[in-house]
C-alpha positions as CSV (number, residue, x, y, z in Angstrom):
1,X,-47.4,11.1,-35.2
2,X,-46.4,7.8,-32.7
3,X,-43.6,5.9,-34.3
4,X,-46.1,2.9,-34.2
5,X,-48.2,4.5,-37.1
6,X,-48.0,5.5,-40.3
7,X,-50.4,7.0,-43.2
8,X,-51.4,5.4,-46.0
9,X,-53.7,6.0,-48.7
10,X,-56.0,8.2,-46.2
11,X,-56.2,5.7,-43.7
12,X,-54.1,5.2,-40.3
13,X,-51.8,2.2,-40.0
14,X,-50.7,0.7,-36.3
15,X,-48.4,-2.2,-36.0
16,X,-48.8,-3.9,-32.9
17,X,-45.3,-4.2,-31.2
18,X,-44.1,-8.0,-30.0
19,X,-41.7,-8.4,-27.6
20,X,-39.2,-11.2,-26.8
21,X,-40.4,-14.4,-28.7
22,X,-43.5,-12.6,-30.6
23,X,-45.2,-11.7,-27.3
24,X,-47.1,-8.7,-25.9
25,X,-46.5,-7.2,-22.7
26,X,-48.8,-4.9,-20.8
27,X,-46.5,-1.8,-21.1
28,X,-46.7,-2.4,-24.9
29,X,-50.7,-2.1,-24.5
30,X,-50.2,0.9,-22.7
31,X,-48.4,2.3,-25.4
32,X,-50.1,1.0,-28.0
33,X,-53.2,3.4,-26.6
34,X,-51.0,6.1,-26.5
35,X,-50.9,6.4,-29.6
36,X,-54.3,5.6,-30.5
37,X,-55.4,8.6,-28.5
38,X,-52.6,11.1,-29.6
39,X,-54.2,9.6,-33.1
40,X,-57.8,10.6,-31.8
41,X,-56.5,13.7,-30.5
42,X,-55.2,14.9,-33.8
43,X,-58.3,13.9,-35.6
44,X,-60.5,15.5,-33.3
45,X,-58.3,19.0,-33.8
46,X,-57.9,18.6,-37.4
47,X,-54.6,17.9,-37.4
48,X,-54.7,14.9,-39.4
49,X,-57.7,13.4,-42.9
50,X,-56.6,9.8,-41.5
51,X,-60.1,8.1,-42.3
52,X,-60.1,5.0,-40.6
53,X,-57.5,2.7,-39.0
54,X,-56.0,-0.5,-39.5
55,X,-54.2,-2.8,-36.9
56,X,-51.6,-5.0,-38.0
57,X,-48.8,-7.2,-36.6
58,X,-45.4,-5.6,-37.1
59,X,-44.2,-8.8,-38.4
60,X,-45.5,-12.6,-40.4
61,X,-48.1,-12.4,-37.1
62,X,-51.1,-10.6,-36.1
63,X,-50.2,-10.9,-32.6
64,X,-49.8,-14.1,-30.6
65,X,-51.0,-12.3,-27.2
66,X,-48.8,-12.6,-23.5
67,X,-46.8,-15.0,-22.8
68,X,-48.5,-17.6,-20.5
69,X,-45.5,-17.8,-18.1
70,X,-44.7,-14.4,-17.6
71,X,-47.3,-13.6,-14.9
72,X,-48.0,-10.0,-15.9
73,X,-51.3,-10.5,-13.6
74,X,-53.6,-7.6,-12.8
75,X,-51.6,-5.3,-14.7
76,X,-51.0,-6.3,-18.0
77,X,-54.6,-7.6,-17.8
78,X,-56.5,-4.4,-17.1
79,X,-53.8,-2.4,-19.8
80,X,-55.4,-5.0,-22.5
81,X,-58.8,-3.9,-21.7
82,X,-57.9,-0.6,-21.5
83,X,-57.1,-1.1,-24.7
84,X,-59.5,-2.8,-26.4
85,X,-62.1,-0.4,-25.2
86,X,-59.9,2.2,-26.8
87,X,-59.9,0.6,-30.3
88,X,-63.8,-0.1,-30.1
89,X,-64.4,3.8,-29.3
90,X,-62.1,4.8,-31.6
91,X,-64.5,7.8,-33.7
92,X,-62.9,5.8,-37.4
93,X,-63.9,2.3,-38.5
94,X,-61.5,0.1,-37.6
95,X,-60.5,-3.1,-39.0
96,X,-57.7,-5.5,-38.0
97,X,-55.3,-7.3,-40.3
98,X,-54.9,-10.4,-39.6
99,X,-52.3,-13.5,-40.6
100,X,-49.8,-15.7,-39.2
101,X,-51.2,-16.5,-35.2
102,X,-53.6,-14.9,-33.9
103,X,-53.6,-15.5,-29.9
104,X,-55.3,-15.0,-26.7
105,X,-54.8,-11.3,-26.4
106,X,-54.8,-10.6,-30.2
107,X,-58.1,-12.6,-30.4
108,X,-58.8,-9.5,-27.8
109,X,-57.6,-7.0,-29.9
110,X,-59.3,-8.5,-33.2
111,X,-62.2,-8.6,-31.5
112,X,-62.3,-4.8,-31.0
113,X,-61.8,-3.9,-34.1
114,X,-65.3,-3.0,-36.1
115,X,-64.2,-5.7,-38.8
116,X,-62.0,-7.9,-39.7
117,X,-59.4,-9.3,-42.6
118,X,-57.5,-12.1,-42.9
119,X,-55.2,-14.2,-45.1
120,X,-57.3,-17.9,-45.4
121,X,-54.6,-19.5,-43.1
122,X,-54.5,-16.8,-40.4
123,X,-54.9,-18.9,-37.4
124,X,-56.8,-18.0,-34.2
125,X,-57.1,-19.6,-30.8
126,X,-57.7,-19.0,-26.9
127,X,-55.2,-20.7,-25.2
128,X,-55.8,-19.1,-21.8
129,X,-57.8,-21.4,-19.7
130,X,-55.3,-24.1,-20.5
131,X,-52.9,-21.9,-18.6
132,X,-55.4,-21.7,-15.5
133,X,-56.1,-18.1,-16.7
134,X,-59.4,-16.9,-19.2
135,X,-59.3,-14.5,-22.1
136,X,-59.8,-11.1,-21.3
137,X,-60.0,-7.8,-22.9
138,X,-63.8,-8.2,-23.0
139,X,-63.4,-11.5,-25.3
140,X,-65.7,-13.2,-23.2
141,X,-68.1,-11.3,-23.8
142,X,-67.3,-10.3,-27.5
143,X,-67.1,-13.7,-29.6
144,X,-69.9,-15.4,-28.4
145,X,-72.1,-12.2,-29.7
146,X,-70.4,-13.4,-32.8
147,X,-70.4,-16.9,-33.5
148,X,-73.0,-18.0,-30.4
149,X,-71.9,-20.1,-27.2
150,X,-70.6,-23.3,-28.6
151,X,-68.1,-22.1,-30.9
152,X,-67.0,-19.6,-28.9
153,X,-66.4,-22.2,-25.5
154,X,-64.9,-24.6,-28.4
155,X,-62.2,-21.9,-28.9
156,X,-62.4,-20.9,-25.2
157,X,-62.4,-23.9,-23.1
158,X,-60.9,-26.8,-25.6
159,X,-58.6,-24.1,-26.9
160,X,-59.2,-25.3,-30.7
161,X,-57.6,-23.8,-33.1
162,X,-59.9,-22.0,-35.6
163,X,-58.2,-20.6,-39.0
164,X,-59.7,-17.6,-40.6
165,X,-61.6,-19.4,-43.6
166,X,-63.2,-22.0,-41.4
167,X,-67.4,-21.2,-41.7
168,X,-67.7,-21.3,-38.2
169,X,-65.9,-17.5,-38.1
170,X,-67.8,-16.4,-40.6
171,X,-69.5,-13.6,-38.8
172,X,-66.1,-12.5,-37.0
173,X,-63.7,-12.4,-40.3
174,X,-65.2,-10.1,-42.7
175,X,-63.5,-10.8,-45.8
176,X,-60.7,-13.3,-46.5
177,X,-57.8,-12.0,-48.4
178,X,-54.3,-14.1,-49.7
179,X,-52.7,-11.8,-52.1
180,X,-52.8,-8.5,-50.3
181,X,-55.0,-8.4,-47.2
182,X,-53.5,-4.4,-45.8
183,X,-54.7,-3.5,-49.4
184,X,-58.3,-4.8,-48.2
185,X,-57.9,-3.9,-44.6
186,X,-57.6,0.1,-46.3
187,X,-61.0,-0.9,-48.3
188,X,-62.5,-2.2,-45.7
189,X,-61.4,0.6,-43.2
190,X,-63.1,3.2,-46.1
191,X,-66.3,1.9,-46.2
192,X,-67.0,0.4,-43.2
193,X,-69.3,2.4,-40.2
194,X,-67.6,3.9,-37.5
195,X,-70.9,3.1,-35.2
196,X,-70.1,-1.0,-36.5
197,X,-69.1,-1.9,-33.3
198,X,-68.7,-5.8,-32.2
199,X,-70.2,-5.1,-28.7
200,X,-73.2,-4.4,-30.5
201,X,-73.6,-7.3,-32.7
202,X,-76.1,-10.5,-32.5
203,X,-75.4,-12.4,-34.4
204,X,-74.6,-15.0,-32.2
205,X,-77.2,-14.2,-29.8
206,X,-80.4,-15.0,-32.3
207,X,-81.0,-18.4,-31.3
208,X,-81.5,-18.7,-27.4
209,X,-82.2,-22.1,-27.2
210,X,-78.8,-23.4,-29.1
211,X,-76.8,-21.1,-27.2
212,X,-78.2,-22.2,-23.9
213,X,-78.2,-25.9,-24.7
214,X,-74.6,-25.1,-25.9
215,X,-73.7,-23.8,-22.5
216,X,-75.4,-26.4,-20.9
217,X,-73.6,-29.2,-22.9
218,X,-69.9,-28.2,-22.0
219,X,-71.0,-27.8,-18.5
220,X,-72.0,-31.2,-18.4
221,X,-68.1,-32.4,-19.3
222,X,-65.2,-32.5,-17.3
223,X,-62.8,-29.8,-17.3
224,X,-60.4,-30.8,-15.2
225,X,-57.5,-30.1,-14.2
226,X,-58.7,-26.3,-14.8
227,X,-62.3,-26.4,-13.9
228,X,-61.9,-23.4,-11.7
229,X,-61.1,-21.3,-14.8
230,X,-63.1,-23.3,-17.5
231,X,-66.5,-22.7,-14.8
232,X,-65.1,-18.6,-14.9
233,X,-65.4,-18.8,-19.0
234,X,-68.7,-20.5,-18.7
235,X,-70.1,-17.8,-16.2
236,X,-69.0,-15.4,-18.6
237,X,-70.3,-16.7,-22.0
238,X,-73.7,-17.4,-20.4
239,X,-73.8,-13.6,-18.9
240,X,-72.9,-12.1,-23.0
241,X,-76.6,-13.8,-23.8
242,X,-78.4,-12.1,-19.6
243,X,-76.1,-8.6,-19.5
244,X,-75.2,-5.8,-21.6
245,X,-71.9,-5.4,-23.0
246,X,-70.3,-2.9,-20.1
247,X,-71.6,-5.3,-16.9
248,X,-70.7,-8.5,-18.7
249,X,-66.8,-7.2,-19.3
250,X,-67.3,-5.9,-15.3
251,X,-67.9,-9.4,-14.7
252,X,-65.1,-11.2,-17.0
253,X,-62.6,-8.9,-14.6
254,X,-64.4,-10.4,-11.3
255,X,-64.4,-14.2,-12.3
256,X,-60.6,-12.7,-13.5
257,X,-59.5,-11.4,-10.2
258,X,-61.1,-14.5,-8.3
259,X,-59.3,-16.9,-10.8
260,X,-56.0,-15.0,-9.8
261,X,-56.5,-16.1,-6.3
262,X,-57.5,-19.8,-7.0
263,X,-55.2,-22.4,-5.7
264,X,-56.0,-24.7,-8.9
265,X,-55.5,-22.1,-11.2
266,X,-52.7,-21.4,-9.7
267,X,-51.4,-24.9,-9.6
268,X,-51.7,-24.6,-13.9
269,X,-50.1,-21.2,-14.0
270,X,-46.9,-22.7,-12.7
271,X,-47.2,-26.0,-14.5
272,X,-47.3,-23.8,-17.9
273,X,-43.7,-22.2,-16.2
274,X,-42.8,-26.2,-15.2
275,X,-43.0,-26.6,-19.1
276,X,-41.2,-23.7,-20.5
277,X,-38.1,-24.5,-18.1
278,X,-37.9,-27.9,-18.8
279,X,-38.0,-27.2,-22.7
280,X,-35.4,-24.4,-21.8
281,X,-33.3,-27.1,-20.0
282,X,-33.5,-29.1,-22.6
283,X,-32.7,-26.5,-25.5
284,X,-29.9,-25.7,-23.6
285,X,-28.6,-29.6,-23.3
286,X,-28.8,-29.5,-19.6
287,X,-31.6,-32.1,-19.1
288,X,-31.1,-34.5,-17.7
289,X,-29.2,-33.3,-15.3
290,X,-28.3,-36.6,-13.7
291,X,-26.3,-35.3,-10.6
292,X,-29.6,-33.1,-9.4
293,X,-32.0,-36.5,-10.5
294,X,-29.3,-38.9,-8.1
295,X,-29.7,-36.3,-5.5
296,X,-33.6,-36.2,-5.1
297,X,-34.2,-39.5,-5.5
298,X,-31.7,-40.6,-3.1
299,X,-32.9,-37.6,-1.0
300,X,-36.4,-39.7,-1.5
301,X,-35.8,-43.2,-0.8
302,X,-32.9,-41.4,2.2
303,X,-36.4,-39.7,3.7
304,X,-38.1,-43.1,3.7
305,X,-35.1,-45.2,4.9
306,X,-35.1,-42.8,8.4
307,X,-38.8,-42.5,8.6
308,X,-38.6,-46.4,8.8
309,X,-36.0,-46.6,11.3
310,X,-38.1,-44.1,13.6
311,X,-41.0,-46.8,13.6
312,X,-43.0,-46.0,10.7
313,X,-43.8,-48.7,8.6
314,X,-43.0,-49.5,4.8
315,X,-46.6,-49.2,3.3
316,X,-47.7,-46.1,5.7
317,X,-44.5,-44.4,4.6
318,X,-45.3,-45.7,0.7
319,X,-48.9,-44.7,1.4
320,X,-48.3,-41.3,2.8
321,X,-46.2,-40.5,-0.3
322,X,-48.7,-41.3,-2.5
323,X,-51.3,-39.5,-0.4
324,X,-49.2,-35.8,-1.0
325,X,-48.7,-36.5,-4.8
326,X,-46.4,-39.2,-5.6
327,X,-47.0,-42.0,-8.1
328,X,-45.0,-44.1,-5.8
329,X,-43.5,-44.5,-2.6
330,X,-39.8,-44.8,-1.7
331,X,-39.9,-48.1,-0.2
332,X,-41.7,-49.3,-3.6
333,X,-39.7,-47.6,-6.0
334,X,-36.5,-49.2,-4.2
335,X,-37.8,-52.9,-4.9
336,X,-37.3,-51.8,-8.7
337,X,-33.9,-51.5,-8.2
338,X,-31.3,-54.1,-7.3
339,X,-29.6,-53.8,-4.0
340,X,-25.9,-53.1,-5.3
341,X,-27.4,-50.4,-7.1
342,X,-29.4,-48.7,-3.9
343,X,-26.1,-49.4,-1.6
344,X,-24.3,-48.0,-4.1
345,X,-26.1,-44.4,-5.3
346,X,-26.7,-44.4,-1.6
347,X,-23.1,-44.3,-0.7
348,X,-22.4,-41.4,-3.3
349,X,-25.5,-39.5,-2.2
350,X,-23.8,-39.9,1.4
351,X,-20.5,-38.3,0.5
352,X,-22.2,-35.5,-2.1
353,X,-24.6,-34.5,0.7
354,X,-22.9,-35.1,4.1
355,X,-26.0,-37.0,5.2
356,X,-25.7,-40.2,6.8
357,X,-28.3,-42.8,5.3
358,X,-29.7,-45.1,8.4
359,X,-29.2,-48.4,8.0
360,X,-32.0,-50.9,7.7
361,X,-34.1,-51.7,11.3
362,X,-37.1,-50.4,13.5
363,X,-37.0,-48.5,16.3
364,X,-38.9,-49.2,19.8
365,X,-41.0,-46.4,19.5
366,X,-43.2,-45.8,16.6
367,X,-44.1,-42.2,14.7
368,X,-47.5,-40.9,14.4
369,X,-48.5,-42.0,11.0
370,X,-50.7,-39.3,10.2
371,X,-47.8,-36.8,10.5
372,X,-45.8,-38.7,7.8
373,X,-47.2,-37.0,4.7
374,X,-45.8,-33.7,6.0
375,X,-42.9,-35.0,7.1
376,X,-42.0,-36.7,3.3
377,X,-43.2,-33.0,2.0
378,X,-40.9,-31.3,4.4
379,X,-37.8,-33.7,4.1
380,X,-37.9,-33.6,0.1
381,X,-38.6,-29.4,0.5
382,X,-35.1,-30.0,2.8
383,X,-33.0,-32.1,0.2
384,X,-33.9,-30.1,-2.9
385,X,-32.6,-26.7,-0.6
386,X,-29.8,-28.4,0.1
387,X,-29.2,-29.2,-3.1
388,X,-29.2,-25.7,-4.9
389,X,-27.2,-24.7,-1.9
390,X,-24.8,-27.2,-3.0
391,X,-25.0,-25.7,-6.6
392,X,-26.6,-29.1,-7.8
393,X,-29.7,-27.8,-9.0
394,X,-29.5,-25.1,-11.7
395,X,-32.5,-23.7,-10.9
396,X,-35.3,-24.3,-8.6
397,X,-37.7,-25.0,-10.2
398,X,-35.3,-28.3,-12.3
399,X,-36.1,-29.6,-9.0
400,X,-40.1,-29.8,-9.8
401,X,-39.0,-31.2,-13.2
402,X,-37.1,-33.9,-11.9
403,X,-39.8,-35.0,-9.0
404,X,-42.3,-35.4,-12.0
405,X,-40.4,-37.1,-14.3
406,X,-38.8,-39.6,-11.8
407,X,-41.0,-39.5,-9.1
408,X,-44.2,-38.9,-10.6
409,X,-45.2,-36.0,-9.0
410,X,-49.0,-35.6,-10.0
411,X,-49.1,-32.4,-12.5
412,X,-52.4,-31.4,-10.8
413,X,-50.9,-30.4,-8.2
414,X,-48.1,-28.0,-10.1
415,X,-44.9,-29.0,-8.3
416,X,-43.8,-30.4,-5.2
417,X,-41.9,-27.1,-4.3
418,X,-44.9,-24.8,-5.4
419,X,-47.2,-26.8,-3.1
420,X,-44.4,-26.0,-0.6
421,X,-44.7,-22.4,-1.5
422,X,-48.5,-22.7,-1.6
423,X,-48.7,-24.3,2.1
424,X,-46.0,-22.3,3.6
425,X,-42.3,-22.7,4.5
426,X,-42.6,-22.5,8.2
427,X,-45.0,-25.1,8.5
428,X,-42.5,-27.8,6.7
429,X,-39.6,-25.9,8.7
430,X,-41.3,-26.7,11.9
431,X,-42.4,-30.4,11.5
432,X,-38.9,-31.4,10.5
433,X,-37.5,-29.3,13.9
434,X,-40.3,-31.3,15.5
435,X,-38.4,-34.9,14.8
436,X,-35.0,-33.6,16.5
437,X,-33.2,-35.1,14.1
438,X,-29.5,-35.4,14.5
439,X,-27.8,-33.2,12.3
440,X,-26.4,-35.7,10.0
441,X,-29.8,-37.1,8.9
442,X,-31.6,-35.8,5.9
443,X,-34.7,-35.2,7.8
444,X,-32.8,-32.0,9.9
445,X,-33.6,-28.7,8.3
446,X,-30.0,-27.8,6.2
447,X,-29.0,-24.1,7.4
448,X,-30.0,-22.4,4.4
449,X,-33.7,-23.6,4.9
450,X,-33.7,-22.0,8.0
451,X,-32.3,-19.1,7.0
452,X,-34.7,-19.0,4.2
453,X,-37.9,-19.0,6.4
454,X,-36.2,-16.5,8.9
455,X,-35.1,-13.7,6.3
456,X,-38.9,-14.1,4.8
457,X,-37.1,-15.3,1.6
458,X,-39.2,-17.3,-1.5
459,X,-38.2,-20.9,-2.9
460,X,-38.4,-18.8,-5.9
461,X,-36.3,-16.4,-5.2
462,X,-33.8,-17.2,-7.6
463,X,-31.1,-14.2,-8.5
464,X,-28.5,-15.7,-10.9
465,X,-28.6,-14.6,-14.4
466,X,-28.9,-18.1,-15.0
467,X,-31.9,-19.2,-13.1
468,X,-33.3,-15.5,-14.5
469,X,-33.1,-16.5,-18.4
470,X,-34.9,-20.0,-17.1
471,X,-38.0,-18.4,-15.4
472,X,-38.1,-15.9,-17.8
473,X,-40.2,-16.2,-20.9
């Protein structure tokens, strides 16, 4: 029998595996159903009495799901409800243990299982669409048949955090247990029906009207910044009350797929990454790293200083800035500071980056103003190159960190090198080779961002074991 179960007292036992920090991974769901249909296999041959089947965490936790940052994507997806379809169909009632945190892709899992028992604090919630992702495994489709539409989207879209004993799960956790819930997980497991299954249930779906005004109500409020995947979850809830079971999960993996592809979605994904390396920097004592903060924002007010002296004026500049996702522009951020100070940072920028900063002045001709958004985009894409070429940035995306926490960079947008990333490289490559800057001035494109574009490379293409343990989960 698979190392990942074990009899006891007649009945089947599988502990879910957790990876680093707790989390599943799609190859663990793969093997997972491995062993669940070796299990089947045996049974079926009558190689085994197991007489039911009980899932439980292999640790204090049910299962607390992937991790949001890890971008598994379509893989680790479809290996969940692979699955979960596998523990529904299994030919023994199962029931899943549950305590500790319950999340996202063990909500999934639970959810398969034909019942459910939990300690009174076992906590479950669906974090997904906070992530600019929505649950999967066919929990779309599963909990509202449950506990209707509103509770469901409540745990779905607001991502609240439901624990086992509330009344509003009463029709998902079948029997609440302190003292020795795998003792009452084997009960359960013995009497329950094997044809119990939680695609088939109602009980959710008996009052139309409530669950259709429910749908209607979160609709009506604002979702964003992750409409695009809070609209998917809707679509999906509403089609568990229209479509049977199997064409309802077909359509959770659709609106899943499209959601992959979405550029606001996307824009959450890596803010949720943003997140995990800044707390990572911080664990690790190397926020804030004040060398990499001098060097952007100098690299910022630097960009606005030669813009100015190619004609463009103070507000368009300021205006521009703000336009692409800046709380503020250079020009006004510099009024904030006193003019020793600026001379000064500017002077040490000067010798850390070989730049030379313009002076002060206007030039005769003046600089389309509509092209200056780009060129702010491209010139801070340049200086933050330039500065993990210099070994000033630890990792690329500290860079991201620092723009939003000292220049504001709106979070809607993720970052200001994954909008980079999302617009294309050569685009920003070009309309910096466009201003035939002299090579001294922070607006001409460093070596290494040309190289960059040339060999086809990524900003986030990072390859030290250091950046590595930052991206990672």
């Amino acid at each position: 029998m698979s190392g990942l179960i074990r009899l006891a007292d007649g009945i089947a036992i599988l502990e879910l595996p957790a990876g680093p920090e707790g989390y599943l991974t799609g190859e663990m769901c793969r093997d997972v159903l491995r062993a669940l249909e070796d299990l089947a296999g045996r049974l079926e041959r009558g190689e085994t009495d197991a007489a039911g089947l009980v899932l439980r965490g292999a640790g204090q936790e049910f299962c607390r799901g992937f991790d949001p940052v890890a971008e598994e994507g379509d893989a680790a997806r479809e290996a969940l409800a692979a699955l979960c379809a596998g523990i529904e169909a299994y030919p023994c009632p199962t029931v899943a243990c549950l305590d500790g945190l319950v999340s996202g892709a063990g909500v999934a899992l639970a959810l398969a299982a034909h019942g459910r028992v939990a300690t009174r604090e076992a906590r479950l919630i669906c974090p997904e669409v906070g992530y600019g992702l929505m649950p999967g495994g066919g929990s779309t489709q599963r909990l509202p048949r449950l506990v209707g539409a509103d509770t469901a989207l409540q745990m779905m879209l607001e991502g609240r955090l439901h624990r086992a004993g509330d009344p509003a799960l009463a029709a998902v956790i079948d029997r609440i247990e302190d003292e020795d819930p795998l003792a009452q997980a084997i009960k359960l497991a013995k009497s329950l029906a094997p044809s119990r299954r939680t695609s088939l249930r109602e009980d959710g779906l008996r009052q139309p009207a409530a669950y259709f005004a429910a749908l209607a109500a979160h609709r009506a409020q604002s979702h964003a910044p992750v409409a695009a995947a809070a609209q998917a979850v809707l679509r999906a809830v509403e089609a568990a009350a229209l479509l049977p079971f199997e064409r309802g999960v077909a359509l959770e993996e659709v609106l899943a797929q499209d959601l992959a592809r979405d550029a606001e979605a996307r824009a959450a994904r890596y803010r949720a990454r943003l997140a995990h390396v800044a707390r990572a920097l911080a664990r690790d004592e190397a926020l804030p790293n004040e060398a990499a903060a001098t060097w952007i924002r100098q690299g910022y007010w630097a960009i606005g200083r030669s813009l100015l002296v190619r004609g463009a004026r103070p507000e368009a500049i300021d205006a521009s800035a703000r336009r692409i996702g800046f709380a503020t522009g250079p020009f006004a951020m510099m009024e904030t500071r006193s003019g020793e100070d600026i001379v000064r940072e500017f002077d040490a920028f000067a010798r850390a980056s070989g730049w030379r900063v313009p002076a002060s002045g206007f030039a005769q001709a003046s600089l389309d103003e509509a092209l200056l958004g780009g060129i702010i985009h491209a010139g801070m894409v340049n200086v933050c190159v330039a500065a993990q070429a210099a070994g000033v940035l630890q990792h690329t995306m500290e860079a991201d960190v620092i723009a939003a926490r000292d220049l504001g960079f709106e979070a809607a947008k993720g970052g200001l090198l994954f909008q980079a990333e999302e617009q294309g490289l050569l685009p920003l490559l070009r309309a910096l080779q466009g201003l035939r800057a002299e090579t001294a001035s922070v607006l001409a494109p460093v070596p290494e961002f040309s190289r960059m574009v040339n060999e086809g490379r990524r900003l986030f293409d990072d390859v030290t074991p250091r950046n590595a343990s930052l991206a990672g989960a």
